[in-house]
C-alpha positions in Angstrom: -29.4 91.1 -34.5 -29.7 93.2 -37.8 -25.9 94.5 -36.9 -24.7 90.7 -36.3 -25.8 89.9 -39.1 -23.9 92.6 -41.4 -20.8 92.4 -39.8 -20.6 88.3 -40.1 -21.2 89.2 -43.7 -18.4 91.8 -44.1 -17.0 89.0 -42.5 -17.3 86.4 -44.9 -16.6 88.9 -48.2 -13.5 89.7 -46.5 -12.2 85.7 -46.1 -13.2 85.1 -49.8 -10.9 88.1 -50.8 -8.5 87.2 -49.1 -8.8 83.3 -50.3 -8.9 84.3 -54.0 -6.0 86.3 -53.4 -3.7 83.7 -51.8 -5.1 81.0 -54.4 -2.8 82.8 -57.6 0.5 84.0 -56.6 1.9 84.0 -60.8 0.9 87.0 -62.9 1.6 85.6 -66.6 1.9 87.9 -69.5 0.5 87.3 -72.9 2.7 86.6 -76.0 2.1 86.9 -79.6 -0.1 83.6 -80.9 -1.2 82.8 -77.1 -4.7 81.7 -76.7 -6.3 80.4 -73.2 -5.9 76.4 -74.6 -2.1 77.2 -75.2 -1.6 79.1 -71.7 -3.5 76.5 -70.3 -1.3 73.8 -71.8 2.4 75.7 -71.3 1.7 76.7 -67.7 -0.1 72.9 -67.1 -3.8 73.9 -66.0 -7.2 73.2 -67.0 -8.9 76.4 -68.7 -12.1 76.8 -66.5 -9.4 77.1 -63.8 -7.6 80.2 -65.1 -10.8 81.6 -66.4 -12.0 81.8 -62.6 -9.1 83.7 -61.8 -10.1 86.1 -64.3 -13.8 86.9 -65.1 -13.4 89.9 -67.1 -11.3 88.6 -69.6 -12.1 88.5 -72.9 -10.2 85.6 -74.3 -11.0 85.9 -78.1 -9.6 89.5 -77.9 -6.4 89.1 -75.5 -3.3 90.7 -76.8 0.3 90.8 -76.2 1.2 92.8 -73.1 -2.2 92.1 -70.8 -1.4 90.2 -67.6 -3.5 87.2 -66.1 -3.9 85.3 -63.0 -2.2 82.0 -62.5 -3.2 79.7 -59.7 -0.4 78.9 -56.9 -0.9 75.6 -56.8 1.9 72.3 -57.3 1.1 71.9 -60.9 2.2 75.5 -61.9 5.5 75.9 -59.9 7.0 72.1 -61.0 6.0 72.1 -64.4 7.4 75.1 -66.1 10.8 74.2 -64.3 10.6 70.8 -65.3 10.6 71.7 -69.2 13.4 74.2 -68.5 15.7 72.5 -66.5 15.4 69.6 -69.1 18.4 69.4 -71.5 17.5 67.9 -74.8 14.3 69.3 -76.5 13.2 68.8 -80.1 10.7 71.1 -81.6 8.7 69.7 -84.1 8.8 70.5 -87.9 6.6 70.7 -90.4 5.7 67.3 -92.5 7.4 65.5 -88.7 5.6 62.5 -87.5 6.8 60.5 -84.6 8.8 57.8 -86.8 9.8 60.3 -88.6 11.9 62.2 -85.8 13.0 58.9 -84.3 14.9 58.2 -87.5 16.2 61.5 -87.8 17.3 61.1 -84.0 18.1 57.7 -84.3 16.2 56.9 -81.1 13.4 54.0 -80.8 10.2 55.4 -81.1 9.2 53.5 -77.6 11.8 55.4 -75.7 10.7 58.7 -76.9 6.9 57.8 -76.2 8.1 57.3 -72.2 9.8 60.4 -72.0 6.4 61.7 -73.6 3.6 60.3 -72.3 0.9 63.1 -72.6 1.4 63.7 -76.3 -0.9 62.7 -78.5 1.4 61.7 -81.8 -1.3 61.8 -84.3 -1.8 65.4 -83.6 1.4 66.9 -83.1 2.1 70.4 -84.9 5.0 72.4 -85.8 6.5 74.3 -83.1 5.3 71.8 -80.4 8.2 70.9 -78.0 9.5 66.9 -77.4 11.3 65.8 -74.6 14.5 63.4 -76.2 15.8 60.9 -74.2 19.8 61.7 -73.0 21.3 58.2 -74.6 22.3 58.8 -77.8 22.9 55.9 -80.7 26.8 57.1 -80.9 26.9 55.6 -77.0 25.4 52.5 -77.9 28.0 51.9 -81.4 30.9 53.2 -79.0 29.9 50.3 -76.4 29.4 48.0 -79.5 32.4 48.0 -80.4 34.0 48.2 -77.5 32.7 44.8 -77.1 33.2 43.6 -80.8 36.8 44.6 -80.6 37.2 43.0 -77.0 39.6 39.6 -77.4 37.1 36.5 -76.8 34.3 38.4 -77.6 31.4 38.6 -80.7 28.5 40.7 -81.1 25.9 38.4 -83.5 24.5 40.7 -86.7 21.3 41.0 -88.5 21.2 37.4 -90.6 23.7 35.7 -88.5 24.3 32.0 -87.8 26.6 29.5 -86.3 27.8 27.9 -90.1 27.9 32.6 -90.7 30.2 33.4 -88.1 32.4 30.2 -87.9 33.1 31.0 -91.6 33.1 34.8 -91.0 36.2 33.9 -88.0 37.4 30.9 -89.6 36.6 28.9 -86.5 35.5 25.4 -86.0 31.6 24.9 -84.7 32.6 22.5 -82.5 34.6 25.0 -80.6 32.2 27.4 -80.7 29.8 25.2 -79.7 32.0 24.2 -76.5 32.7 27.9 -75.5 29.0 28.5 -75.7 27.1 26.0 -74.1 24.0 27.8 -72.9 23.1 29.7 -76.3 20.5 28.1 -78.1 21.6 28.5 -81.5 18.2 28.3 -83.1 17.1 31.3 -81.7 20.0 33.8 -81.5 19.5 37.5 -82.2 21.3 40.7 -83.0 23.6 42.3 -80.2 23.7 38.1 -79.1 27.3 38.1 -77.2 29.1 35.2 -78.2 32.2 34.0 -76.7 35.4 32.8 -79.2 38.7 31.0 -78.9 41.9 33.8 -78.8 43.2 32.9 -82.0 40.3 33.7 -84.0 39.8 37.7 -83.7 44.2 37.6 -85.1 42.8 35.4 -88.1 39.7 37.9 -88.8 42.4 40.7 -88.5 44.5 38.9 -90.7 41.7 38.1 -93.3 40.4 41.9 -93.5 44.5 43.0 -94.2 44.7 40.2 -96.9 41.1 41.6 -98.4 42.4 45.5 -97.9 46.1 44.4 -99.9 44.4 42.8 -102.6 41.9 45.9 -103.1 44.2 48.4 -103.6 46.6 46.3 -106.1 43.3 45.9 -108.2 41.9 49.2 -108.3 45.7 50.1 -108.5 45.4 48.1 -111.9 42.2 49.1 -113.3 43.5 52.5 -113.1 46.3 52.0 -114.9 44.7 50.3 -117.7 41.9 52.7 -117.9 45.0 55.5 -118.6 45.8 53.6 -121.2 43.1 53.3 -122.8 42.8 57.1 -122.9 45.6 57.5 -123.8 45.1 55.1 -126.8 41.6 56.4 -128.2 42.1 60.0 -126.8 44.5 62.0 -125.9 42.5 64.3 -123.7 41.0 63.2 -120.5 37.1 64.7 -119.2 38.9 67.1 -117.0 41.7 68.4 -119.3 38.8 68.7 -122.3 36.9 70.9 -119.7 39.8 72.8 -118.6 41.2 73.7 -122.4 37.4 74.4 -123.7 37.3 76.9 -120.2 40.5 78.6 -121.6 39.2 79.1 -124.9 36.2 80.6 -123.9 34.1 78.6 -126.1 30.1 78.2 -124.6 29.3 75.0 -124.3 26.0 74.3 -125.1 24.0 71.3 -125.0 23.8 69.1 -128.0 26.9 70.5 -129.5 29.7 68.3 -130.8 33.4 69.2 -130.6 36.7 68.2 -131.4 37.0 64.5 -129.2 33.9 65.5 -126.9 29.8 65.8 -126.5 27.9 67.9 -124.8 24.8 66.1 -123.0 21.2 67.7 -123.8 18.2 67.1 -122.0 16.8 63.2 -122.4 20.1 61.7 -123.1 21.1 58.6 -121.7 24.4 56.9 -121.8 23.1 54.2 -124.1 21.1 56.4 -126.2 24.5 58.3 -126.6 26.4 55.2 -127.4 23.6 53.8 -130.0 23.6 57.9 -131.8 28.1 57.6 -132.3 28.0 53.9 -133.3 30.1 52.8 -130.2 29.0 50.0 -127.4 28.2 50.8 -123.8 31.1 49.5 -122.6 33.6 51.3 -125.0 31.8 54.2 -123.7 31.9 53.8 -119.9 36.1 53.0 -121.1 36.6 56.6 -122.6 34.4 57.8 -119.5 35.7 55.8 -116.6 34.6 59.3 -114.0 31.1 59.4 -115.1 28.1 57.3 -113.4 25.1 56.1 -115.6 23.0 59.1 -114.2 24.1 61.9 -116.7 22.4 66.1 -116.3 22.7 68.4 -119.8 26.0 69.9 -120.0 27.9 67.3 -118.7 30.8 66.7 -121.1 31.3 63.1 -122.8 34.5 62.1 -124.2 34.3 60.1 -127.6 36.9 59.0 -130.5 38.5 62.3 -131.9 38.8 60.2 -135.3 34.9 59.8 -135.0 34.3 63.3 -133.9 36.4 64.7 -136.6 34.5 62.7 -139.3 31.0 64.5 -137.6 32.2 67.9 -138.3 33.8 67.6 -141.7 30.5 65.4 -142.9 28.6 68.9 -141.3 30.8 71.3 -143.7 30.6 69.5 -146.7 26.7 70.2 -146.0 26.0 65.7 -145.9 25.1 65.4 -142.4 25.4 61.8 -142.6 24.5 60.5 -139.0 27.6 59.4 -136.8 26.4 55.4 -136.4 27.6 55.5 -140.3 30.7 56.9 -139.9 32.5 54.8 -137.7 32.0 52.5 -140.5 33.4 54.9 -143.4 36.6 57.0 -144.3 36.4 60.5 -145.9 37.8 60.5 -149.8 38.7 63.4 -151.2 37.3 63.6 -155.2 40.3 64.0 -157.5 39.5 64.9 -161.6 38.7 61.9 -163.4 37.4 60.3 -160.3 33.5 58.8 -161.3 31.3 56.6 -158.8 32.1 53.2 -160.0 36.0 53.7 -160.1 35.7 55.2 -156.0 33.4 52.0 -155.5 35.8 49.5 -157.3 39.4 51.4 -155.3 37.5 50.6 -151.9 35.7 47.4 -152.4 32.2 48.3 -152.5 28.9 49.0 -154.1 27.7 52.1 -156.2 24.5 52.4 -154.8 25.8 52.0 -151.3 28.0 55.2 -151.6 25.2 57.1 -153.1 22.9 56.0 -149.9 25.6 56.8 -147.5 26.4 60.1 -148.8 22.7 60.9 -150.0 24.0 61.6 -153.9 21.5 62.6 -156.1 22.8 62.0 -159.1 26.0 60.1 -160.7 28.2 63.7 -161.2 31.5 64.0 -158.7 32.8 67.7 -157.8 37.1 67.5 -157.7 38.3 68.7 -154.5 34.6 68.0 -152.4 34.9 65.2 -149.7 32.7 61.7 -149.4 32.3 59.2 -147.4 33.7 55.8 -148.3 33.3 52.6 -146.5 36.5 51.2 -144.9 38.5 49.5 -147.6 39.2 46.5 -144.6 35.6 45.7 -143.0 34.5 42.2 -142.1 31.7 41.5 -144.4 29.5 40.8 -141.6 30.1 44.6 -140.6 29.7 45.7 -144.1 26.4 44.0 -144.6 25.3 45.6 -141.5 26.0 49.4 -142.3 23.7 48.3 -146.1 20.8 46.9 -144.0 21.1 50.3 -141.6 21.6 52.3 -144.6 18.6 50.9 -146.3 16.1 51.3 -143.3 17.1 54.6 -142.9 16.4 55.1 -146.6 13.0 53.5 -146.0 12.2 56.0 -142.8 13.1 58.9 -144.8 10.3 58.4 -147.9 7.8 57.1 -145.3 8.2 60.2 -143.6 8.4 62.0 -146.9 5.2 60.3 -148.2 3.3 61.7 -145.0 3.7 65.2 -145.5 0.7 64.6 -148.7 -1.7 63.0 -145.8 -5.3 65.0 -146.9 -4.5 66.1 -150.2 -7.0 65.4 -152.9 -7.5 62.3 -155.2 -8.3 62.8 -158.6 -8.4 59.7 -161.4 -5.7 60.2 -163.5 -3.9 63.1 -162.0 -0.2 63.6 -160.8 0.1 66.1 -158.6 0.6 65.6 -155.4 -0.6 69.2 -154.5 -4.0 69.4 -156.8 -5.0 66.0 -156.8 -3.3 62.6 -157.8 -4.3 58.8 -158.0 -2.6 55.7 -156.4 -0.3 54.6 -158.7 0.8 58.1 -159.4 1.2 59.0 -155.8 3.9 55.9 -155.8 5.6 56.8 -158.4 6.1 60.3 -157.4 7.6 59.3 -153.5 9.8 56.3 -155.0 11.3 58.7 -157.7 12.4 61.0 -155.0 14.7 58.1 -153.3 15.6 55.6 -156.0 16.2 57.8 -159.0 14.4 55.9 -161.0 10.9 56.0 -162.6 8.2 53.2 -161.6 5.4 52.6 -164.4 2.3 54.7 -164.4 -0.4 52.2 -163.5 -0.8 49.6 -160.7 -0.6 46.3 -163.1 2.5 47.8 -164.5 4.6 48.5 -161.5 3.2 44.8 -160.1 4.4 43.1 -163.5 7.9 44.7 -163.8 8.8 46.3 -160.2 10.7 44.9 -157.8 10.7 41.3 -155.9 8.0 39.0 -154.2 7.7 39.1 -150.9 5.6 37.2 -148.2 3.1 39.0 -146.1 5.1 37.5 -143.3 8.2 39.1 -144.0 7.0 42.7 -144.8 8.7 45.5 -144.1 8.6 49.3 -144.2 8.7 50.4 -147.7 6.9 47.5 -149.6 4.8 48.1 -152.2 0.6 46.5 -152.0 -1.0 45.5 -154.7 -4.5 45.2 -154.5 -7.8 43.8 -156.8 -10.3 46.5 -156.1 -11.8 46.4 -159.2 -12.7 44.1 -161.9 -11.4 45.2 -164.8 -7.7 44.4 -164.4 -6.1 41.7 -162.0 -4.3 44.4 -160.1 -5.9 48.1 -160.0 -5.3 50.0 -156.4 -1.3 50.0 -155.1 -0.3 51.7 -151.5 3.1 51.6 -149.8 3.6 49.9 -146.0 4.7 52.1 -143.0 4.7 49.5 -140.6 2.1 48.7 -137.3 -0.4 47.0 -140.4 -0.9 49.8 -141.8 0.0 51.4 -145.1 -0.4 54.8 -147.1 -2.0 55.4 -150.2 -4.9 57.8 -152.5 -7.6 56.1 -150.9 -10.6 57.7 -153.3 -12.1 61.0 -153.9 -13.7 61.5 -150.0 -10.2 60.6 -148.3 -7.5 61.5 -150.8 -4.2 60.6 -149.3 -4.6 58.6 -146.0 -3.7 55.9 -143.8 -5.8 53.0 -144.0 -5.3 49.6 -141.3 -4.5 45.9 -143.5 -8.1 45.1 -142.2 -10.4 41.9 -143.5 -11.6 44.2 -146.5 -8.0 44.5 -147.8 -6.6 41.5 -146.8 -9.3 39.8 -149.1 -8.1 41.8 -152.1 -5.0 41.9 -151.0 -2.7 39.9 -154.6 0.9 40.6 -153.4 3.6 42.4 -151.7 6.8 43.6 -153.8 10.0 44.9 -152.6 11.9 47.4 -154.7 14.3 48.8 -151.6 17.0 45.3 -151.8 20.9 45.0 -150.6 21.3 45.1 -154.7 19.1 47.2 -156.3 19.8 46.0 -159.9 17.6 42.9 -158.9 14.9 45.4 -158.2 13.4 45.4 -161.8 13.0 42.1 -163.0 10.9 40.7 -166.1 9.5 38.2 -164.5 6.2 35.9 -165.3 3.1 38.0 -166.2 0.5 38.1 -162.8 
């Protein structure tokens, strides 16, 4: 009995061998980046059924090159060859999505979801495999119009309607309605065939040849105008400008002006382009008829030579007068005997307005040194608008030049704007820099003799405050206006030179507001009534 019973045990040992080794019949050898989830999901098992098969595996330490045991069953001999006898595979990419390829494919996500069933979308990786489906969008626009182009035939669009596409084929509804009398025309949809009378695909044909003719002859003559217009205001082109400045060798950096041309720099726009040269948007876009509104640094911009011209010779005659002036203005060259008010009287204008426009000190011409005139024949609309620019820009200029002192000391009764200065001093000192003339020391004076009234409604930059601070005088503290309510002056001895908001304290004491920057400046002192 003992020897039964150890042979029907060899017995059984032998059948399990012999049953483990018929149940793999694949050896599979490791790759670089396998792990036992990844084998498990290429070959199409579970993992506690390969990690039967091999026991003695490690499987945090495999490596590329060690062999493992596959099971034999259905599953592992179908699957692999499924995957490689399919044709059209996708492998994902970083940042895809399912959406995401379907746009890219131009396949409906549903269709790619059938041929996919067992992947989870919301957890798809790069390098993950996707089965595509074989129809391809270019078969379905092939067999669209196939039937758009058939004779009695019509494929309904996106925002179609009956009143759409009997104006669209210049058919009758009635007709339509006749050839078509199952469709419920409340409810059609895109891809909708429709049927049509034979005449009215020849009339649609017709119409699109009519539309294509009158196209061409119009961009035919927009062309030609636009060379015209070139030709007119320059007699270069973008391309030739390039090409020439290419010959020459000249570097063409950003910011730079040339001879008929401009060289974009980083934060220009078209309109800020046209607003800096004086010129409209559209007289712009006309000497650039290539270039789109989206402009990069570098790119070259045609503008008037004549303007361009006037930019560099205003640069080497040292005025750097800025270009929205000169399209208004003609240079003069100074010949002996010439003075300011025989220049002003030749060309119909104002003293003080060349002497803004040029930035002239003093009264003294140089022979032989060029100016800048206005033209002798501008619309006085035009000329009052080039004295209103001039003045504001005279106005930003002492602003800014009056904020440079910001923190310097206050001392009663001094005048130095370094080492300590009061209020009525420290507006005297910035107004003597840009009219050329000396204000009165003290606040009552310049408010008795300086300048004109104004209301607080109609402030501007520039205007002088007057203030009752104190009670020994009607007026005794005086600060200038910079705009946003708010205005700079020699506060006291803690804040010297600051700017202060027009709050309820100095609105209380505020007595008046006086303008001495005027279209005429010889109205700018007036005796007038005492305050």
């Amino acid at each position: 009995m003992r020897w039964l019973r150890v042979i029907f045990g060899f017995s059984i040992i032998s059948l399990i061998f012999v049953f483990e080794s018929n149940s793999y019949a694949n050896i599979y050898t490791v790759k670089s980046g396998d792990s036992l989830i990844g084998i498990s999901k290429k070959l199409g098992f579970k993992p506690y059924q390969i990690k039967r098969l091999n026991p003695h595996t490690k499987w945090l330490k495999i490596r590329p090159g060690e062999k493992i045991k596959i099971p034999s069953t259905k599953k592992a001999h179908q699957k692999p060859l499924k995957e490689i006898s399919y044709k059209n595979i996708y492998t994902v990419k970083p940042g895809d999505s399912l959406i995401k390829i379907s746009k890219k494919l131009k396949i409906k996500p549903t269709l790619i979801k059938k041929y996919n069933p067992k992947i989870h979308w919301l957890k798809i990786r790069p390098g993950n495999k996707i089965k595509i489906p074989p129809m391809n969008n270019a078969v379905v626009k092939v067999k669209r119009e196939e039937k758009q182009h058939s004779k009695d035939i019509y494929v309904v669009r996106k925002n179609d309607s009956l009143i759409k596409i009997a104006k669209k084929l210049n058919v009758s509804i009635e007709e339509i309605k006749k050839l078509n009398p199952d469709i419920d025309w409340s409810k059609i949809r895109p891809n909708n065939e429709i049927k049509l009378p034979q005449t009215s695909q020849k009339t649609v044909l017709n119409k699109q040849i009519e539309a294509a003719v009158k196209q061409n002859v119009a961009t035919t003559q927009e062309k030609a105008k636009k060379k015209s217009i070139l030709q007119q205001n320059n007699p270069l082109s973008c391309k030739k400008l390039e090409a020439a400045l290419i010959k020459k060798n000249r570097s063409l950096k950003p910011g730079t002006i040339g001879d008929g041309y401009y060289i974009v720099k980083r934060g220009d726009t078209l309109s800020s382009i046209a607003g800096r040269f004086g010129l409209t948007l559209k007289r712009l876009m006309e000497l650039n008829p290539n270039k789109s509104r989206f402009i990069k640094p570098g790119d070259l911009i045609v503008i008037p030579g004549e303007l361009t011209q006037k930019i560099m010779l205003s640069k080497k005659e040292n005025l750097y007068i800025p270009p929205r002036f000169l399209v208004y203005s003609t240079p003069y060259k100074i010949r002996r005997g010439d003075t300011l008010y025989k220049v002003a009287k030749r060309f119909n204008t104002k003293v003080y307005v060349i002497k803004m426009l040029n930035n002239l000190g003093g009264n003294t011409l140089i022979a032989g040194r060029y100016i800048f005139v206005p033209n002798k024949n501008m619309v006085n609309k035009s000329r009052l608008e080039l004295e209103y620019s001039l003045l504001r820009e005279r106005r930003k200029a002492l602003i800014h030049y009056a904020e440079r002192f910001l923190g310097r000391p206050y001392r009663f009764g001094g005048d130095s704007l370094l080492h300590g200065i009061d209020c009525s001093a420290f507006v005297q000192k910035i107004y003597e820099r840009f009219i050329r003339k000396r204000l009165p020391r003290t606040a009552e004076e310049q408010y008795k003799t300086v300048g004109v009234f104004v209301p607080l409604s109609r402030i501007q930059v520039g205007d002088l405050l007057f203030f009752h601070t104190l009670n020994y005088a009607r007026v005794t503290h005086v600060g200038i206006y910079i705009g946003n309510n708010r205005f700079i002056h020699a506060a006291g001895r803690r804040s010297g030179i600051k700017i202060s908001r027009l709050t309820r304290y100095y609105l209380k004491r505020l007595v008046a507001v006086k303008r001495v920057f005027r279209i005429n400046n010889k109205y700018a002192y007036l005796r007038h009534r005492p305050g």
